[in-house]
PQR file with spaces between the fields and no chain letter, atoms N, CA, C, O and H, PARSE charges and radii, in Angstrom:
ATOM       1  N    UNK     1     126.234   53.551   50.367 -0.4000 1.5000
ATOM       2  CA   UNK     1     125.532   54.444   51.264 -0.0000 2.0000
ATOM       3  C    UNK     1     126.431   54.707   52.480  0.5500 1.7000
ATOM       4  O    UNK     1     126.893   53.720   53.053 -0.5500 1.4000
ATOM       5  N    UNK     2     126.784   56.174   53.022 -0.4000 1.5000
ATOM       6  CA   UNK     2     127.226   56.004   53.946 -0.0000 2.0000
ATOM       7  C    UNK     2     126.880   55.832   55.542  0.5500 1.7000
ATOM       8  O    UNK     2     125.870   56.517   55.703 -0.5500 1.4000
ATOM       9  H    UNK     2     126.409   56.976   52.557  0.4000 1.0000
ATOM      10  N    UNK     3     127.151   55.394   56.469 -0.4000 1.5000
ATOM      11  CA   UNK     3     126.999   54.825   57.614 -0.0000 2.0000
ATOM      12  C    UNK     3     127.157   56.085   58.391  0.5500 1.7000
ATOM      13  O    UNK     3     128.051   56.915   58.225 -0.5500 1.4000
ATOM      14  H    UNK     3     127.971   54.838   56.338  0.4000 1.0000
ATOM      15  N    UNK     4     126.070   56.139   59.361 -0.4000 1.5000
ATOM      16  CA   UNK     4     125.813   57.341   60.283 -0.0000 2.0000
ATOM      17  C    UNK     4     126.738   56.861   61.555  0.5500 1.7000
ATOM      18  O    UNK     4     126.971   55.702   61.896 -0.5500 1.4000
ATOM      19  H    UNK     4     125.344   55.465   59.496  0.4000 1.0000
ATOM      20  N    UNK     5     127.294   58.336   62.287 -0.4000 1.5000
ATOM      21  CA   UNK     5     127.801   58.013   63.319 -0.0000 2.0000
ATOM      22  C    UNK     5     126.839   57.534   64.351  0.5500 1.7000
ATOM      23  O    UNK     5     125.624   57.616   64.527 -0.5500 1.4000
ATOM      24  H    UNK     5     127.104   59.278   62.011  0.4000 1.0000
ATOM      25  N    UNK     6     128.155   56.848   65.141 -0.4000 1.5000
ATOM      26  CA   UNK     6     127.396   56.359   66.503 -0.0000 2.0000
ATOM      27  C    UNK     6     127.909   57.509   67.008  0.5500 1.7000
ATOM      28  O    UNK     6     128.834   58.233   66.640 -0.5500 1.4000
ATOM      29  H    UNK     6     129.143   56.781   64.998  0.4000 1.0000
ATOM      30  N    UNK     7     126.839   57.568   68.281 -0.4000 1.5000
ATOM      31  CA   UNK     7     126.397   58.927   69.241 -0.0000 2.0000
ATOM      32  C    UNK     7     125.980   58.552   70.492  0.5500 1.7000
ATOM      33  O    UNK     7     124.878   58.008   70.411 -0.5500 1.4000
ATOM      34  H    UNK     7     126.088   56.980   68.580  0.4000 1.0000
ATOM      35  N    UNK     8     126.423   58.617   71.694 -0.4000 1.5000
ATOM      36  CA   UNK     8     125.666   58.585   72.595 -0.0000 2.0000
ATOM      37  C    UNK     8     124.641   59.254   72.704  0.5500 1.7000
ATOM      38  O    UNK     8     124.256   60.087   71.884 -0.5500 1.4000
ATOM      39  H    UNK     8     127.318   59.058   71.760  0.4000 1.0000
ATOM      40  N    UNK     9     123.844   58.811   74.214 -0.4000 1.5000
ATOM      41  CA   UNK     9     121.785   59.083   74.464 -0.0000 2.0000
ATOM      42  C    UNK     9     122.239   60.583   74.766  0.5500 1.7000
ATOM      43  O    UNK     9     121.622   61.594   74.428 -0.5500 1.4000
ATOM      44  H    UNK     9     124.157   58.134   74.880  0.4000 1.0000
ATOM      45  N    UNK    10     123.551   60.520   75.533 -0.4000 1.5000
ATOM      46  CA   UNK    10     123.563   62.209   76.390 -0.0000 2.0000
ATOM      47  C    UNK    10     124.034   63.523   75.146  0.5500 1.7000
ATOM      48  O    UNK    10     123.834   64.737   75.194 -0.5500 1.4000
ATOM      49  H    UNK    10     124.052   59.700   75.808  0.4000 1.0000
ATOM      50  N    UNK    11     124.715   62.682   74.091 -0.4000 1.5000
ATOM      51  CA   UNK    11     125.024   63.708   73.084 -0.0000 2.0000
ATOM      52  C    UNK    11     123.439   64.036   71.998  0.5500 1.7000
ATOM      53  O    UNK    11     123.288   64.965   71.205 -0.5500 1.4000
ATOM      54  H    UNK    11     124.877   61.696   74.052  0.4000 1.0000
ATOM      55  N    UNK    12     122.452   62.922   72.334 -0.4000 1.5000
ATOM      56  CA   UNK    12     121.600   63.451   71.522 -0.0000 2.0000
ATOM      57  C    UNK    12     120.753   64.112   72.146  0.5500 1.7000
ATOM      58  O    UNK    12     120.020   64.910   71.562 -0.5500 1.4000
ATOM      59  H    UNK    12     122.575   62.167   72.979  0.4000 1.0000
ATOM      60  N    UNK    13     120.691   63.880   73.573 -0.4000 1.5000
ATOM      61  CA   UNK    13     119.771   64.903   74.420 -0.0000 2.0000
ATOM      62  C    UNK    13     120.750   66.332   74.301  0.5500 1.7000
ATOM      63  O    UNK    13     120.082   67.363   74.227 -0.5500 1.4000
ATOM      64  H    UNK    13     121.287   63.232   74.048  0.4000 1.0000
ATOM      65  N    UNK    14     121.592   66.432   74.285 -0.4000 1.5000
ATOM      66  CA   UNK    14     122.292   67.873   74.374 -0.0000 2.0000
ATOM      67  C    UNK    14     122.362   68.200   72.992  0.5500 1.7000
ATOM      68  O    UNK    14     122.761   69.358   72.869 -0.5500 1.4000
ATOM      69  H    UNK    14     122.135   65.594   74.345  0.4000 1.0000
ATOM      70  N    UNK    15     122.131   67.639   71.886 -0.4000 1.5000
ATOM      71  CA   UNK    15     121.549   68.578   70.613 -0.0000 2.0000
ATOM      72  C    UNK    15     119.749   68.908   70.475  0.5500 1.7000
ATOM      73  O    UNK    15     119.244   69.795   69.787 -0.5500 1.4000
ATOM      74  H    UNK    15     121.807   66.698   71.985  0.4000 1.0000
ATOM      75  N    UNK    16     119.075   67.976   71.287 -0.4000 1.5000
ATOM      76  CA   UNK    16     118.213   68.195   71.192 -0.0000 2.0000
ATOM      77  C    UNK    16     117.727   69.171   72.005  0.5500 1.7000
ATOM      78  O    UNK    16     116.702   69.704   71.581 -0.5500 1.4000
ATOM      79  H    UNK    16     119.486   67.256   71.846  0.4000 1.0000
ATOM      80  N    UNK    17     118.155   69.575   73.062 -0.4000 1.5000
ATOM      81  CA   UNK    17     117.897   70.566   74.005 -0.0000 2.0000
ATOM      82  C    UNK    17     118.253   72.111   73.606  0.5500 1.7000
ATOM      83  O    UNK    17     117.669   73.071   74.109 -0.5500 1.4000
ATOM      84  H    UNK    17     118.987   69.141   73.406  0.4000 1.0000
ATOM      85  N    UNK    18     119.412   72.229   72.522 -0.4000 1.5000
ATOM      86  CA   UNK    18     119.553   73.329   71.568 -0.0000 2.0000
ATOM      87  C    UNK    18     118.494   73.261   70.709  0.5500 1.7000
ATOM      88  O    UNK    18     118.574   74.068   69.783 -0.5500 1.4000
ATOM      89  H    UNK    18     119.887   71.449   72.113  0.4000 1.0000
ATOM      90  N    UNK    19     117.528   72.561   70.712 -0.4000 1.5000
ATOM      91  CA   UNK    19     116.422   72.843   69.148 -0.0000 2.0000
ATOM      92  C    UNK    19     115.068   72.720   70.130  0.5500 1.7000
ATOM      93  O    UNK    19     114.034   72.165   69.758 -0.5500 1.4000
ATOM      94  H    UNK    19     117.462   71.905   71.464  0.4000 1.0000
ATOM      95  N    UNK    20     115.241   73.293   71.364 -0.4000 1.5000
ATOM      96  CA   UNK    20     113.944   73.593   71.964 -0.0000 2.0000
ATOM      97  C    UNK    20     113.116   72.243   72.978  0.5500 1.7000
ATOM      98  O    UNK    20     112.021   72.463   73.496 -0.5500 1.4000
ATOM      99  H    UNK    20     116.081   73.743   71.666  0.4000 1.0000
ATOM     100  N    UNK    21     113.639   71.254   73.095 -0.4000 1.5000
ATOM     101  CA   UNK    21     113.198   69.941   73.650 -0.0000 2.0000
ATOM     102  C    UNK    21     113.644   69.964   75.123  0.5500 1.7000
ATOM     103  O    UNK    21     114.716   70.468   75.457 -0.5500 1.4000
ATOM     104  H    UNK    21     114.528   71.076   72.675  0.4000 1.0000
ATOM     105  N    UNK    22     113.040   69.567   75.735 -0.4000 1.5000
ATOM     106  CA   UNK    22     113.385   69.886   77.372 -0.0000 2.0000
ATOM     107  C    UNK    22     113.274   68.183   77.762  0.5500 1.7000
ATOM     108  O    UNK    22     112.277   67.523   77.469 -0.5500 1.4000
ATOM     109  H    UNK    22     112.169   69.158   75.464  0.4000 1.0000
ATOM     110  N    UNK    23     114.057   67.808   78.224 -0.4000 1.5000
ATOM     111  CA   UNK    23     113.820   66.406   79.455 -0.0000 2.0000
ATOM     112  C    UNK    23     112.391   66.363   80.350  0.5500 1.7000
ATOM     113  O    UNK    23     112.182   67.218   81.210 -0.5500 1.4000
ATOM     114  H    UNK    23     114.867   68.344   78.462  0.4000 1.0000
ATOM     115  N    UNK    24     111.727   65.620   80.154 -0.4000 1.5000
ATOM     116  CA   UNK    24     110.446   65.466   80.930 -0.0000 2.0000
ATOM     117  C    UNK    24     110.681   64.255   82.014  0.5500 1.7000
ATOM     118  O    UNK    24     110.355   64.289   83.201 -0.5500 1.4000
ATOM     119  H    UNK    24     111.897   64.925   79.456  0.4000 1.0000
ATOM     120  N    UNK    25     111.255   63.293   81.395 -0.4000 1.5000
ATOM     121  CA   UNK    25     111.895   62.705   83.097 -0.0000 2.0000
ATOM     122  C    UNK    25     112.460   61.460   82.677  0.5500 1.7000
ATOM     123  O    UNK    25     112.171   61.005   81.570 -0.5500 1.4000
ATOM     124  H    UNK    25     111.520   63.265   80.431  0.4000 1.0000
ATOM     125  N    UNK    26     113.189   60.904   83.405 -0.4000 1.5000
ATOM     126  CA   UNK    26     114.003   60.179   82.924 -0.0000 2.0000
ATOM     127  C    UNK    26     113.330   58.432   83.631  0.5500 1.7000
ATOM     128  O    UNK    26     112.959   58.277   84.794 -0.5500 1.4000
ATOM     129  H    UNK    26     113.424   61.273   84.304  0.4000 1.0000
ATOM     130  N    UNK    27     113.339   57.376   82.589 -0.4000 1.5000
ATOM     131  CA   UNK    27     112.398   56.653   82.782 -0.0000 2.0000
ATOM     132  C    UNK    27     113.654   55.503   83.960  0.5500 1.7000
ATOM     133  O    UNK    27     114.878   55.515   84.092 -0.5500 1.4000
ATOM     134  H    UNK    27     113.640   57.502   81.644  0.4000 1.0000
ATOM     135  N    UNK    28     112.694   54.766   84.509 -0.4000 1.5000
ATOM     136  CA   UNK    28     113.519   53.580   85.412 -0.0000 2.0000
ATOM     137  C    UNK    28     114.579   52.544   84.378  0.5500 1.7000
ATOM     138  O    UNK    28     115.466   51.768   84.731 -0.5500 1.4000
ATOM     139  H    UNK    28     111.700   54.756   84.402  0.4000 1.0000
ATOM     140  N    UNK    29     114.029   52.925   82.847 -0.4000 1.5000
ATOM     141  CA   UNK    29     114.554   51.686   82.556 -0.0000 2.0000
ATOM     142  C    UNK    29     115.832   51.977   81.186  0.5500 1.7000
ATOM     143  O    UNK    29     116.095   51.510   80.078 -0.5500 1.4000
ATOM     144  H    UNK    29     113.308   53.556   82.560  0.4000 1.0000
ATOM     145  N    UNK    30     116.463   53.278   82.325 -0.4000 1.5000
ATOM     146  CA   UNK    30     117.942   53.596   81.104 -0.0000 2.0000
ATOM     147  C    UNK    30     117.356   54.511   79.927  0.5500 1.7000
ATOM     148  O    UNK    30     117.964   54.419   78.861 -0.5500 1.4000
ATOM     149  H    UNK    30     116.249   53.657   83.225  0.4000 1.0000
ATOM     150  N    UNK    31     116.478   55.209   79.962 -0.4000 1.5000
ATOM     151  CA   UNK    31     115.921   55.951   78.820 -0.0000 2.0000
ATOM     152  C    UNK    31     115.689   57.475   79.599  0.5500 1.7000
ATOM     153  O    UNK    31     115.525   57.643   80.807 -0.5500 1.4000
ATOM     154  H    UNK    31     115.984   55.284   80.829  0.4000 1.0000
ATOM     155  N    UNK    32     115.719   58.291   78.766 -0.4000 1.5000
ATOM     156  CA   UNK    32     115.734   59.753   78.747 -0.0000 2.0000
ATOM     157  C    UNK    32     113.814   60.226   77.551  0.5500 1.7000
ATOM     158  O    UNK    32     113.786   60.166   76.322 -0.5500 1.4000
ATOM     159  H    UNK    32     115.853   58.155   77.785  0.4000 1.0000
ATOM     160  N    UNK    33     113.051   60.469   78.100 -0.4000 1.5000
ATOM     161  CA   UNK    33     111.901   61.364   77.800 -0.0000 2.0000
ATOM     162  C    UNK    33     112.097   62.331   77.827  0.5500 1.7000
ATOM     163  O    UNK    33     112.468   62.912   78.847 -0.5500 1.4000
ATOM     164  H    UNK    33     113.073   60.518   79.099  0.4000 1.0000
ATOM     165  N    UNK    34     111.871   63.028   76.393 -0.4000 1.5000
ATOM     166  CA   UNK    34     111.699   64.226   75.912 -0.0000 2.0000
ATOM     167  C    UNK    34     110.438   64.551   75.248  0.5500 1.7000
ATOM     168  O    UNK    34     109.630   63.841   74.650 -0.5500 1.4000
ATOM     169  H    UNK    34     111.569   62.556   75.564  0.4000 1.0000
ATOM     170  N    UNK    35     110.475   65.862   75.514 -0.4000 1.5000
ATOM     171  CA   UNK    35     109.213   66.486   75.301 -0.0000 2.0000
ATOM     172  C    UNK    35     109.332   68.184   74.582  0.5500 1.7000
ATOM     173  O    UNK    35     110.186   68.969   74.995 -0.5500 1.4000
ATOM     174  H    UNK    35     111.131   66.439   76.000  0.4000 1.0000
ATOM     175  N    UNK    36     108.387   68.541   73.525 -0.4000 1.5000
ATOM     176  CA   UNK    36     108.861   69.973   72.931 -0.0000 2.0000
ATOM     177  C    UNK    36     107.494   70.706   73.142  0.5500 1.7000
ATOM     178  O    UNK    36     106.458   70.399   72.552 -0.5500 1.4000
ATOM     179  H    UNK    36     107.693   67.903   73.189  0.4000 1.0000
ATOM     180  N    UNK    37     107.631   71.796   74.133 -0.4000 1.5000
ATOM     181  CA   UNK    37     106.173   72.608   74.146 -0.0000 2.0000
ATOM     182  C    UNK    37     105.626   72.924   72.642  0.5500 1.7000
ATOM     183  O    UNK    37     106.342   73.334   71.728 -0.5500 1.4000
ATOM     184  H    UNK    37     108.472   72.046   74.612  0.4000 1.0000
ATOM     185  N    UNK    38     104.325   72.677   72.557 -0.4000 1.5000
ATOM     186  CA   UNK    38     103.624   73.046   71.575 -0.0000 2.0000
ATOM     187  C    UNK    38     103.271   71.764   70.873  0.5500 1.7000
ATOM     188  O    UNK    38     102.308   71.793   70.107 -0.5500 1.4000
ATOM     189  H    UNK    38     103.744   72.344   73.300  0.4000 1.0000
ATOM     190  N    UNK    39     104.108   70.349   71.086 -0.4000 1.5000
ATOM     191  CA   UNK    39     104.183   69.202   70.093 -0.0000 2.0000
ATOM     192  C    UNK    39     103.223   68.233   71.314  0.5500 1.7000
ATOM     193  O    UNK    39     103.051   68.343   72.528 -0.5500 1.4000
ATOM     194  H    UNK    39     104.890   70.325   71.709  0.4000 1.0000
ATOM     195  N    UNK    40     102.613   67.011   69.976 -0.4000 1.5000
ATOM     196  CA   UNK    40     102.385   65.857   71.228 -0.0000 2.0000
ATOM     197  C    UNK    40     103.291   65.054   71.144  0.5500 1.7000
ATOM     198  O    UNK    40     103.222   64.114   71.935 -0.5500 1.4000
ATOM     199  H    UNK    40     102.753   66.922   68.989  0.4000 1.0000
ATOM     200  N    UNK    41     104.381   65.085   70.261 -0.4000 1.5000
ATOM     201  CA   UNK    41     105.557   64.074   69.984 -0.0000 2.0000
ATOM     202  C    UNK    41     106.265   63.823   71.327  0.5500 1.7000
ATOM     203  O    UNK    41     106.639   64.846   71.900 -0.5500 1.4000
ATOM     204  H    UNK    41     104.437   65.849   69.618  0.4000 1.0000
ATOM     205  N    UNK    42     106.554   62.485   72.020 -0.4000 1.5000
ATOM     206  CA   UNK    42     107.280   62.439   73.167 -0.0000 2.0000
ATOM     207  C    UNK    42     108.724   61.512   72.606  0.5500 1.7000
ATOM     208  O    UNK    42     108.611   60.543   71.854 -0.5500 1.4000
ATOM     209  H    UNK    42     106.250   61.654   71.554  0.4000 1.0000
ATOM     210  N    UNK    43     109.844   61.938   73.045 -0.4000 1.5000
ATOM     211  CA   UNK    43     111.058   61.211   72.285 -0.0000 2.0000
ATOM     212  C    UNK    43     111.292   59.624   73.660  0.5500 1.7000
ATOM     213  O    UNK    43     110.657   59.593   74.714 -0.5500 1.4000
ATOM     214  H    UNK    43     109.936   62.724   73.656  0.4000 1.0000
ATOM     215  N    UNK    44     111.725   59.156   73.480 -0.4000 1.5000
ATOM     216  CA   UNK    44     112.435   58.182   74.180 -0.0000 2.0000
ATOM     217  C    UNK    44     113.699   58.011   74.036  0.5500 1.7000
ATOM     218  O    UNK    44     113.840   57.223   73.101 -0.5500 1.4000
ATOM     219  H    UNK    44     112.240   59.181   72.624  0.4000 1.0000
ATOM     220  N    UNK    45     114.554   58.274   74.391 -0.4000 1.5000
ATOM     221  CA   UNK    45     116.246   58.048   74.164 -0.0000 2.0000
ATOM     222  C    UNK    45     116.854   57.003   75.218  0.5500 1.7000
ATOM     223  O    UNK    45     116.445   56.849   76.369 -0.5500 1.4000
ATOM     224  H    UNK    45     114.440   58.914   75.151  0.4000 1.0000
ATOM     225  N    UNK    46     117.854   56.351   74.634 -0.4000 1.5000
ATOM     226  CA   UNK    46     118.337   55.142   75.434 -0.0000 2.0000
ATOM     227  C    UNK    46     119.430   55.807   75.737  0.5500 1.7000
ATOM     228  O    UNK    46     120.178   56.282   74.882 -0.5500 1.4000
ATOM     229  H    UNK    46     118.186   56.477   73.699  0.4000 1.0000
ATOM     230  N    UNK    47     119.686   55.929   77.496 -0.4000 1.5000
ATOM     231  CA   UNK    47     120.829   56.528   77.918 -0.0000 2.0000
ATOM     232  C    UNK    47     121.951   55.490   77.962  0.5500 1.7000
ATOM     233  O    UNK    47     122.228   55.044   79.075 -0.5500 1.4000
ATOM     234  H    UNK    47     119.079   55.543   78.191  0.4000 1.0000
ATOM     235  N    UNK    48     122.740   54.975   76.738 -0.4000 1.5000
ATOM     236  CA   UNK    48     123.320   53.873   76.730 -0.0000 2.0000
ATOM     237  C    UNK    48     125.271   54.511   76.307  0.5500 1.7000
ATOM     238  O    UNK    48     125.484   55.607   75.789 -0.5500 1.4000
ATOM     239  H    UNK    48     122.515   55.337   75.834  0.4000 1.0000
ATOM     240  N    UNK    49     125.932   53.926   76.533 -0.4000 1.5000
ATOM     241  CA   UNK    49     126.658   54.791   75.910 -0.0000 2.0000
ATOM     242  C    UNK    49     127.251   54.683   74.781  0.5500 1.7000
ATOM     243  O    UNK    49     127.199   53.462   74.636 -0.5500 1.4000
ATOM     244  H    UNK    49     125.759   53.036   76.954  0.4000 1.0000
ATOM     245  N    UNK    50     127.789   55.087   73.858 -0.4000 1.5000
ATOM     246  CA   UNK    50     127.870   54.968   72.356 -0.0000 2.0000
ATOM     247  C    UNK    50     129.427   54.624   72.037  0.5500 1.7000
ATOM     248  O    UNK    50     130.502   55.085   72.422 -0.5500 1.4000
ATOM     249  H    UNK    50     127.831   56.079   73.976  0.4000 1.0000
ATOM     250  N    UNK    51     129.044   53.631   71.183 -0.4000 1.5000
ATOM     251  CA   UNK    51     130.395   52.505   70.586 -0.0000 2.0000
ATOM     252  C    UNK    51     131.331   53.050   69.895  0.5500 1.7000
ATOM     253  O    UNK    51     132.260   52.366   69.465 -0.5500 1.4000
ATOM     254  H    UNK    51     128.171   53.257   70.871  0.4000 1.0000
């Protein structure tokens, strides 16, 4: 099976922000909240940086 890249939090917020997802606020504890009008889905992303 092959092994997915590692990615940083800021490279997945900046693909996700091309597919309609906007930043709703960024939490105290190193994480990025996202949010997509129309959805109740809320994302959590770890603003960590990638290996």
């Amino acid at each position: 099976m092959p092994k997915l890249p590692v990615i940083s939090g800021k490279e997945v917020v900046k693909a996700l922000t091309k597919k309609d997802w906007y930043i709703d606020r960024r939490a105290k504890s190193r994480h990025i909240i996202m949010k997509k009008k129309g959805s109740n889905i809320t994302l959590s992303i770890p603003d960590h940086k990638g290996t």
